[in-house]
C-alpha positions as CSV (number, residue, x, y, z in Angstrom):
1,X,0.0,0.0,0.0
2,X,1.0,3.6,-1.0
3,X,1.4,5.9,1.5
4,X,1.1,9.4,2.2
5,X,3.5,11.7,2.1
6,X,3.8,14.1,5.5
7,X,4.7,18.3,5.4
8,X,8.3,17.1,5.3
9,X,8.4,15.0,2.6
10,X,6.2,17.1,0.5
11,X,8.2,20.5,1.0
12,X,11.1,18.3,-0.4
13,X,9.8,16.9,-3.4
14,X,7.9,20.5,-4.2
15,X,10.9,22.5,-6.1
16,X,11.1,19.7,-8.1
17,X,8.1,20.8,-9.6
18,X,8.5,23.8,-10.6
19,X,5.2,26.3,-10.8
20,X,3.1,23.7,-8.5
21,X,2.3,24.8,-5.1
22,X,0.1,22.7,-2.9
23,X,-3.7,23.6,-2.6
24,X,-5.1,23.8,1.2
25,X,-6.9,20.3,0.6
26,X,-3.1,19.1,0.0
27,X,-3.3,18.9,-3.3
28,X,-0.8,19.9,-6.0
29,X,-2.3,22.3,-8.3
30,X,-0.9,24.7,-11.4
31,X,-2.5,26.6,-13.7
32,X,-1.2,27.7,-17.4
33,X,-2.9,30.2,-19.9
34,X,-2.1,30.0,-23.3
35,X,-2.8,32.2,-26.5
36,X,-6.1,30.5,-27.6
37,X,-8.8,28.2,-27.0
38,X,-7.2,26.3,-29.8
39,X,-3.7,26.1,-28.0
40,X,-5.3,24.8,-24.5
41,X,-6.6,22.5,-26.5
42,X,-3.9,21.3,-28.0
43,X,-2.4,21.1,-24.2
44,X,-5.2,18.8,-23.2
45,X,-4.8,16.4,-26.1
46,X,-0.8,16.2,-24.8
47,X,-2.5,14.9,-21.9
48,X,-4.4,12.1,-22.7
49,X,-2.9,8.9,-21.7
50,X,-1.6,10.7,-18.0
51,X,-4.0,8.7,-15.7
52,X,-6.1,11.8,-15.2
53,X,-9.2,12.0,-14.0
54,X,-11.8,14.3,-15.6
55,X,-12.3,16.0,-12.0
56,X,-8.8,16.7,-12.1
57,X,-8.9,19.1,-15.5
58,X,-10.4,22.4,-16.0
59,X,-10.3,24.6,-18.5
60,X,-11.9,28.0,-18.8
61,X,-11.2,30.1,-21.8
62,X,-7.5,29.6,-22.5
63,X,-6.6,28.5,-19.5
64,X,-6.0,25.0,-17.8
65,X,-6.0,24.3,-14.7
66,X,-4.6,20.8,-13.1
67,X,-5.4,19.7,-9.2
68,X,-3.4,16.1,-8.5
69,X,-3.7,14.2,-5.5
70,X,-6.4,12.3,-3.5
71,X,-7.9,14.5,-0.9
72,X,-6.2,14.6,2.2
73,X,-2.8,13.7,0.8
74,X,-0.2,13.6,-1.8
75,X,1.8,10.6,-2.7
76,X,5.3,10.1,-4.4
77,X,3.0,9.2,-7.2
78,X,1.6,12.9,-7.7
79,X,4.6,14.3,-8.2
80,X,5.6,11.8,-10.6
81,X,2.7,12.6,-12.5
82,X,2.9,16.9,-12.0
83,X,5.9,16.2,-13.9
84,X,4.6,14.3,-17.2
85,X,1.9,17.5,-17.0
86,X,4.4,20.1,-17.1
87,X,6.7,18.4,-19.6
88,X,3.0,17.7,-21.9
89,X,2.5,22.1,-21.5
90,X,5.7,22.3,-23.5
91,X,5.0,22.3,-26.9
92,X,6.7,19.5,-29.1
93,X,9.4,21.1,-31.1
């Protein structure tokens, strides 16, 4: 069984993901705008195939906005995974 991570562990891993903070349900969030509708879009097809949940997506206008984490704690896991996200708002070259 996975489990979760205390203050400690988290204010570790958390500069290894840049532009993530943790939310006060302790869970990692970042937001990104881009120049268009059609540009977050492209964004969220990049994610497809991440493992996340539909909950965990939002996007309003050209922005995106990504929560990870189960509520009430983060796992080794989310940060993992807040790091595939960031790498999939890069646009391929």
């Amino acid at each position: 069984m996975r489990s979760l991570l205390n203050r400690h562990e988290i204010d570790a891993l958390l500069p290894g993901v840049p532009g993530w903070r943790v939310d006060r349900s302790v869970r990692l969030e970042r937001s990104w705008s881009f120049s268009g509708l059609e540009a977050a879009a492209a964004f969220l097809r990049r994610l497809d195939g991440l493992s996340l949940g539909r909950e965990d997506v939002t996007l309003s206008g050209s922005s995106v906005r990504v929560l990870l984490g189960a509520s009430g704690g983060l796992l080794r896991a989310d940060f993992a995974l807040a790091r595939k996200v960031s790498a999939a708002a890069r646009p391929p070259r």
